[in-house]
N, C-alpha and C positions, 0 to 999 in steps of 0.2 A: 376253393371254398365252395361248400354246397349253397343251395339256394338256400336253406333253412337256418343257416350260419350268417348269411349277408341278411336276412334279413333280421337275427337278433343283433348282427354287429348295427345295424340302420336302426333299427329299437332303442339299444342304448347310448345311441348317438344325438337318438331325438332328444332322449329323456337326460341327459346329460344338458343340451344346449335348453332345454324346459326349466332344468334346476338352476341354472347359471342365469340366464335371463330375469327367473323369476326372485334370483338375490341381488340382480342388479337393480330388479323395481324398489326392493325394500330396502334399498340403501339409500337409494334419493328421495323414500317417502316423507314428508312433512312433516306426517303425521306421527309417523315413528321417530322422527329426530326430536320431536318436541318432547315426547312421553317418554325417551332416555333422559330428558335432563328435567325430571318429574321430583328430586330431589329439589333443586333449586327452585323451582316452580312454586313448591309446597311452602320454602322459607317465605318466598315474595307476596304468593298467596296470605299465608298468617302474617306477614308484614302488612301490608294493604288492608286485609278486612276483604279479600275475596275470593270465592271460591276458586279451589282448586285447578277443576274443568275450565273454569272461564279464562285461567292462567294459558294454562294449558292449546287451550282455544286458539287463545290471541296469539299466540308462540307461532301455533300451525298457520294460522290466517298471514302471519308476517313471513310466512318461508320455511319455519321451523330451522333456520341456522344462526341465529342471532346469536351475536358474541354477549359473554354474558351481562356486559353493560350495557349494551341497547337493549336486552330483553330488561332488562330493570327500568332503563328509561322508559320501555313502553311501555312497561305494568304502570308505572308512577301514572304515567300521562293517565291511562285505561282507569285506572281508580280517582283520578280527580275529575275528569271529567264526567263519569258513574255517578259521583258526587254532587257535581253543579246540573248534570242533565238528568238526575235521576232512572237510569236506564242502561242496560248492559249493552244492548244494541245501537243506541244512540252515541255511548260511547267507544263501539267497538266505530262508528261509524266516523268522529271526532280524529279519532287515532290515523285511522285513515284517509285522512285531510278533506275530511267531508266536515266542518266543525259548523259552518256555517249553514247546511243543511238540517244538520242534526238540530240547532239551536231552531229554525225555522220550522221543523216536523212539531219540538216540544211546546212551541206557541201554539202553532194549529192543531194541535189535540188535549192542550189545558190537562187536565187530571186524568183524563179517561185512558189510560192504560191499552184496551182495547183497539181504539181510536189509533193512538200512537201507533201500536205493533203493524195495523193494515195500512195508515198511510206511510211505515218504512218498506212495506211487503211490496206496495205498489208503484214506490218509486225508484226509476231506474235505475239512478245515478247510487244507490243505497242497496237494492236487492240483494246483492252478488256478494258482498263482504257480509251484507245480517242474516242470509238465510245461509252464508258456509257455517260462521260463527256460530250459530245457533245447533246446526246438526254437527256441526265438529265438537261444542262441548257437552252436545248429549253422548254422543260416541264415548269419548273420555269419561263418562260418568256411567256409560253403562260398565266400561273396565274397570271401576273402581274408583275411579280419582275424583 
């Protein structure tokens, strides 16, 4: 084998373990597992009374592998608490066993919307699930859903 042969058979070796690698990412992404079951998503959405993305969201925030009755159960939960805290965030936040936080952010910011969003932005134990949630259902909304 010349030098010029080893190094396309080394080329396509690379590019071979690149392609392979790069289907094993998207097999275990969240984000993609959530957005194949964008069907059921959509029923629970118009069931609830909420958007789509925010379905979608909560899917990916939970794992994206949820069997399809815990994904229901957590929509159920995500839309009543939306309801009693008035807030996507607050409720994404409820879901995630933060309920007692969430309920104490909504006292110390009364009505002010604004208020509410900085002191979830600002608190620790809150950050990490309301600022995925947030850019995770903008994502889904920029694709369509």
């Amino acid at each position: 084998m010349t030098g010029r042969s080893r190094a396309a058979v080394l080329l396509l070796a690379l590019a071979v373990a690149f392609f392979a690698a790069f289907a094993v990412q998207r097999s275990r992404s969240p984000f993609l597992a959530a957005e194949a079951r964008a069907a059921e998503a959509a029923r629970l959405a118009q069931q609830h009374g909420i958007p789509l993305r925010e379905v979608l969201a909560l899917h990916e925030l939970m794992g994206g592998r949820l069997a399809p009755g815990e994904l229901e159960s957590s929509v159920e939960e995500f839309a009543a608490q939306r309801q009693l805290l008035g807030d996507d965030l607050l409720a994404v936040l409820a879901v995630r066993g933060h309920a007692d936080l969430a309920s104490r952010l909504r006292r110390e910011a009364g009505d002010d919307r604004v208020r509410l969003h900085a002191l979830v932005f600002e608190t620790r134990d809150a950050v990490d699930d309301a600022v995925r949630f947030a850019t995770v259902s903008k994502r889904y909304a920029a694709r369509g859903h």
